[in-house]
N, CA, C, O and CB atoms as a CASP TS submission, in Angstrom:
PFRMAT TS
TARGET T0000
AUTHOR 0000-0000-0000
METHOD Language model
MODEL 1
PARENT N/A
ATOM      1  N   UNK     1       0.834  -1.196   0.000  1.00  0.00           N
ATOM      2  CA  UNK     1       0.000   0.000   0.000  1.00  0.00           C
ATOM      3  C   UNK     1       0.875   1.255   0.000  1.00  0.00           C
ATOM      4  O   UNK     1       1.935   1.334   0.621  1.00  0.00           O
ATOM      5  CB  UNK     1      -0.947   0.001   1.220  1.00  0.00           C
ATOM      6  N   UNK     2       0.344   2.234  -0.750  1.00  0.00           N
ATOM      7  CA  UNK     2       1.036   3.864  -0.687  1.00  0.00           C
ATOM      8  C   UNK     2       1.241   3.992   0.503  1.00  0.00           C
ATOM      9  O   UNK     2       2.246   4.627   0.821  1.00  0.00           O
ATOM     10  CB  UNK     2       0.192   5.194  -1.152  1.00  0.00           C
ATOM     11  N   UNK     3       0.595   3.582   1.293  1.00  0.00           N
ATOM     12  CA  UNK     3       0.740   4.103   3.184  1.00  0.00           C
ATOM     13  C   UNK     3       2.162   3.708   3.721  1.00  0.00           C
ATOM     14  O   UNK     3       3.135   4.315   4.168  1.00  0.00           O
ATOM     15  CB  UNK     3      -0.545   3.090   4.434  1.00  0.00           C
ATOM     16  N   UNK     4       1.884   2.635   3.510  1.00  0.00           N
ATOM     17  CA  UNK     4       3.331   1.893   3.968  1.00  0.00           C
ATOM     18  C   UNK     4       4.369   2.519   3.613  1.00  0.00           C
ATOM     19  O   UNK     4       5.176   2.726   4.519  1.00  0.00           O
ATOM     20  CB  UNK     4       3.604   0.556   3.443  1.00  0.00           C
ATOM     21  N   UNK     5       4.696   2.991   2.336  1.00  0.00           N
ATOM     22  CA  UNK     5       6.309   3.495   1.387  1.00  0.00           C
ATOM     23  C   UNK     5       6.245   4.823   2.285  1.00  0.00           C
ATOM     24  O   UNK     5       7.269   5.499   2.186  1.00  0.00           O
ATOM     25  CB  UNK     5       6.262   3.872  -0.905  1.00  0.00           C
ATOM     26  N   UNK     6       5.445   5.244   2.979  1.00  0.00           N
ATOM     27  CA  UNK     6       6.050   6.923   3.090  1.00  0.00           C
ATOM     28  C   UNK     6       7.506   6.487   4.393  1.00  0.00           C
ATOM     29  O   UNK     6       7.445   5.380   4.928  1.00  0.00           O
ATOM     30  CB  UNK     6       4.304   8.478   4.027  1.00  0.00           C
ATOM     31  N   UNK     7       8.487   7.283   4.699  1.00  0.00           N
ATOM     32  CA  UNK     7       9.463   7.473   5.206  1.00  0.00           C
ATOM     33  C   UNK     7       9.363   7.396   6.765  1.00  0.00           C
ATOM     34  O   UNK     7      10.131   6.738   7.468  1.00  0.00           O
ATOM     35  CB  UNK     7       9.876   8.540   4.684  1.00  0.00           C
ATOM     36  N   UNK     8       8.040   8.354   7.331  1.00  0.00           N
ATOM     37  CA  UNK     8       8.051   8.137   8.680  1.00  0.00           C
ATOM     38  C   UNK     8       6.630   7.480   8.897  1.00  0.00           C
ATOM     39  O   UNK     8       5.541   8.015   9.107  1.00  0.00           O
ATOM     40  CB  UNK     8       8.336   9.488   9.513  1.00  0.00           C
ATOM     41  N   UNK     9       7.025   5.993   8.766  1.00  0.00           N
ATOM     42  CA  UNK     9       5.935   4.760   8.900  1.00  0.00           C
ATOM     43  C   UNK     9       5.503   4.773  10.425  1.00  0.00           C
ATOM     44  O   UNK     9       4.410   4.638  10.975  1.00  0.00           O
ATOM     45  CB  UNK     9       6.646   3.120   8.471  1.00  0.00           C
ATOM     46  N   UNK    10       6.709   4.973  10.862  1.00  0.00           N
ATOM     47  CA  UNK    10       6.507   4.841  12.759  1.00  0.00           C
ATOM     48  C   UNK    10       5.623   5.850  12.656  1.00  0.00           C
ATOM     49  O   UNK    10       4.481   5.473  12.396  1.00  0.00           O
ATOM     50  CB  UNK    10       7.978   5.210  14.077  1.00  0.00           C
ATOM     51  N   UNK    11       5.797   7.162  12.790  1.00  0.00           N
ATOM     52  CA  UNK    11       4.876   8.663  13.003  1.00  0.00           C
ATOM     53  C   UNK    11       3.621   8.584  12.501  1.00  0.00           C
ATOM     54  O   UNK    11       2.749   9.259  13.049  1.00  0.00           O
ATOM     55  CB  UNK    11       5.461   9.982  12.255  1.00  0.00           C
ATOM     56  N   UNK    12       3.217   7.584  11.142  1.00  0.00           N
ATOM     57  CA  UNK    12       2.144   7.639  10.312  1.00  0.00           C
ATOM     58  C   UNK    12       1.136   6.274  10.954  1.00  0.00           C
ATOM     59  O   UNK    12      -0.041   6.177  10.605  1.00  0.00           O
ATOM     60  CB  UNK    12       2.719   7.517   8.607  1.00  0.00           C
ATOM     61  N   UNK    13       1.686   5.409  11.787  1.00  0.00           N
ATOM     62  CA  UNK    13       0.980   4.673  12.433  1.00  0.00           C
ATOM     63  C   UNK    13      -0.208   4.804  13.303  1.00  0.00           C
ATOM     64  O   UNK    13      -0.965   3.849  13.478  1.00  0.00           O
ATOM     65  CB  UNK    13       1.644   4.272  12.893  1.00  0.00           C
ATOM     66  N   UNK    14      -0.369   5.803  13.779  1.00  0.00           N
ATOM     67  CA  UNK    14      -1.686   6.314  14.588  1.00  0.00           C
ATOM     68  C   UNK    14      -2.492   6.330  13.714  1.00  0.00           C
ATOM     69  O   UNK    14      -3.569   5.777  13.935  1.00  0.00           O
ATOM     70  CB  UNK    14      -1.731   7.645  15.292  1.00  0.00           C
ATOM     71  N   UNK    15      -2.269   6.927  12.503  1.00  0.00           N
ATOM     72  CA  UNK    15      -2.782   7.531  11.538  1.00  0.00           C
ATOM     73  C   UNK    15      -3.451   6.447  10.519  1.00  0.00           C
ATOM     74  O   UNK    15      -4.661   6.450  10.294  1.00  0.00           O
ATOM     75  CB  UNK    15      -1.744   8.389  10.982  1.00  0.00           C
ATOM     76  N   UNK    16      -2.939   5.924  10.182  1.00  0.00           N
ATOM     77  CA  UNK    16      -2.973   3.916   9.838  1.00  0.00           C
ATOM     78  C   UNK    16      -3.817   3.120  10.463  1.00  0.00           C
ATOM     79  O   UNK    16      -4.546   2.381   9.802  1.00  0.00           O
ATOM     80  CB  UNK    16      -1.646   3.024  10.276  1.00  0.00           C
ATOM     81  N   UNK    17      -3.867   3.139  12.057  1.00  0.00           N
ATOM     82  CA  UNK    17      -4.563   2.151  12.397  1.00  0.00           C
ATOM     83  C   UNK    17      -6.030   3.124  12.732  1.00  0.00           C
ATOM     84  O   UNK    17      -7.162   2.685  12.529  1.00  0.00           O
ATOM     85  CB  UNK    17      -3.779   1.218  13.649  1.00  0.00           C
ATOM     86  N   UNK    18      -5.751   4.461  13.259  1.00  0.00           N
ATOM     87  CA  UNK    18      -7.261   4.865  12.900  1.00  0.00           C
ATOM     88  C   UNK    18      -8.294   4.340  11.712  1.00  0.00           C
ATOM     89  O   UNK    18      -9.415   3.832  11.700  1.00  0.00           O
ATOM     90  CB  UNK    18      -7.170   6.206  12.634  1.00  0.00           C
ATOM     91  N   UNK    19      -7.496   4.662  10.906  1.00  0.00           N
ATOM     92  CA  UNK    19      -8.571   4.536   9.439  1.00  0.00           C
ATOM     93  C   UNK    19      -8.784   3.253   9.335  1.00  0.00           C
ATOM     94  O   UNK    19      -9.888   2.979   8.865  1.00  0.00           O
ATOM     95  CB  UNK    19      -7.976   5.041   7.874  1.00  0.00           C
ATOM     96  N   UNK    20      -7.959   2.166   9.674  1.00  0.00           N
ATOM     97  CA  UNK    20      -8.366   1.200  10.027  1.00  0.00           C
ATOM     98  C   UNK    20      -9.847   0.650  11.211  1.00  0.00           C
ATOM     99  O   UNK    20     -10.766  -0.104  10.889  1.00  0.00           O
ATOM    100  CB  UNK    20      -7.243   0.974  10.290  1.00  0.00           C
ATOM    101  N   UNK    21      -9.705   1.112  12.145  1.00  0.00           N
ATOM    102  CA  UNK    21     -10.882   1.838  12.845  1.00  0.00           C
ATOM    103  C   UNK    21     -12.177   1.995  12.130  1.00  0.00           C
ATOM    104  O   UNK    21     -13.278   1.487  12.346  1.00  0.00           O
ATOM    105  CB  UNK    21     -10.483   3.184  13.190  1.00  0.00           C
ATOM    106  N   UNK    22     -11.787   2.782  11.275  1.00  0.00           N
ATOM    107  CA  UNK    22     -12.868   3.946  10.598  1.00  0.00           C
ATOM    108  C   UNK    22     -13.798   2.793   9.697  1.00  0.00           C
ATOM    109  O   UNK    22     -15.010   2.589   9.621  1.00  0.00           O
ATOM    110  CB  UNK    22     -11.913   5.433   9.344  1.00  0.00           C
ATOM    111  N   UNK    23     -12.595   2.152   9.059  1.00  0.00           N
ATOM    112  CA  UNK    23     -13.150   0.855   7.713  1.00  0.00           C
ATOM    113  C   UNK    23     -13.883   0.046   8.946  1.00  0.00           C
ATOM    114  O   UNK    23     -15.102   0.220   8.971  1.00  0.00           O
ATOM    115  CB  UNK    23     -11.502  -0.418   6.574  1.00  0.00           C
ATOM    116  N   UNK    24     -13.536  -0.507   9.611  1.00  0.00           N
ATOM    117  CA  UNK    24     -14.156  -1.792  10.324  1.00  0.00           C
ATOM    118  C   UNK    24     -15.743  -1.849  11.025  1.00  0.00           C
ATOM    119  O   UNK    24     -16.635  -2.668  11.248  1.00  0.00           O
ATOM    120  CB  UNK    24     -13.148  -2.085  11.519  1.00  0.00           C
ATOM    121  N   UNK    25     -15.374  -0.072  11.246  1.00  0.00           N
ATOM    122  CA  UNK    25     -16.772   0.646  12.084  1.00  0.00           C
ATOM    123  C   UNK    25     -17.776   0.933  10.875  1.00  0.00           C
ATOM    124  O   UNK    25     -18.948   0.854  11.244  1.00  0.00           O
ATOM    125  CB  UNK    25     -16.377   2.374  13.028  1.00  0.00           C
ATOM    126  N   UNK    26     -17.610   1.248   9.514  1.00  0.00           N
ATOM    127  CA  UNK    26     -18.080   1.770   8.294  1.00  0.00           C
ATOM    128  C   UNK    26     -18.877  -0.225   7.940  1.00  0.00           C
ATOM    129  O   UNK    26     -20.065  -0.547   7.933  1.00  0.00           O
ATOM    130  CB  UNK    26     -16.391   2.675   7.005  1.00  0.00           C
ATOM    131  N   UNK    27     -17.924  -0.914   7.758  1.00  0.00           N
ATOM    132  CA  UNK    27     -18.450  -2.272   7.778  1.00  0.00           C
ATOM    133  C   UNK    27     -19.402  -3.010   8.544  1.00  0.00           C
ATOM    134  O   UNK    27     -20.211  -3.879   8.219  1.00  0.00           O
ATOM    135  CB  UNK    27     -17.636  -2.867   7.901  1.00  0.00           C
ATOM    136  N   UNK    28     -19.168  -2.557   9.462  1.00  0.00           N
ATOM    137  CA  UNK    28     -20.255  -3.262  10.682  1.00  0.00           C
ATOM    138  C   UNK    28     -21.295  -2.295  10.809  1.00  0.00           C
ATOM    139  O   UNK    28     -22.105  -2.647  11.666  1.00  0.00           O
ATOM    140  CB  UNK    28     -19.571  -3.527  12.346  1.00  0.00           C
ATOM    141  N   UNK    29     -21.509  -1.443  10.387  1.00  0.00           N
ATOM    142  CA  UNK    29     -22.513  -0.436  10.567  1.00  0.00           C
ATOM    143  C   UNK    29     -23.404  -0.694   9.112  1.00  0.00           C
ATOM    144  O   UNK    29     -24.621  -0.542   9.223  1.00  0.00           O
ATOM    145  CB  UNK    29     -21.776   1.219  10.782  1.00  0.00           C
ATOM    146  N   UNK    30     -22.885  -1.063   7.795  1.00  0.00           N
ATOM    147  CA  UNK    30     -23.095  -1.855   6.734  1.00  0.00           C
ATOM    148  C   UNK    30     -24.220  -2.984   7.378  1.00  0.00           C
ATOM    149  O   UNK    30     -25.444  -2.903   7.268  1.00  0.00           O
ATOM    150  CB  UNK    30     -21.611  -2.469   6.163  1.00  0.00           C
ATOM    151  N   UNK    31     -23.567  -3.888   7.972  1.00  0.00           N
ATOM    152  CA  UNK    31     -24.590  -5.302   8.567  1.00  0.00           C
ATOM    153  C   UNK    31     -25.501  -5.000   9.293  1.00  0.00           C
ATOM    154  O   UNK    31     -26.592  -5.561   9.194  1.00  0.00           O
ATOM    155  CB  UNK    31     -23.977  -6.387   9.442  1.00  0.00           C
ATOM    156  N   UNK    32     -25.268  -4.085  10.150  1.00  0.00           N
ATOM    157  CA  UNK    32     -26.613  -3.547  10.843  1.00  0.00           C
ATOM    158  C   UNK    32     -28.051  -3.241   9.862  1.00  0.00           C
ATOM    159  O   UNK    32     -29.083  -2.829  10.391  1.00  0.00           O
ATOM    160  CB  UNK    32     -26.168  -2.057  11.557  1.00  0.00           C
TER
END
């Protein structure tokens, strides 16, 4: 993924697993 290649992966990780967050909550709110 584009996400991954950027340089400060460590710093961009909050940032990463939010939206991760975001997809899972967007999905399950889908099944409802």
């Amino acid at each position: 993924m584009v996400i991954f290649q950027q340089e400060n992966s460590k710093q961009s990780f909050p940032a990463v697993f939010l939206y991760v967050l975001a997809v899972i909550f967007l999905t399950i709110s889908k099944e409802i």
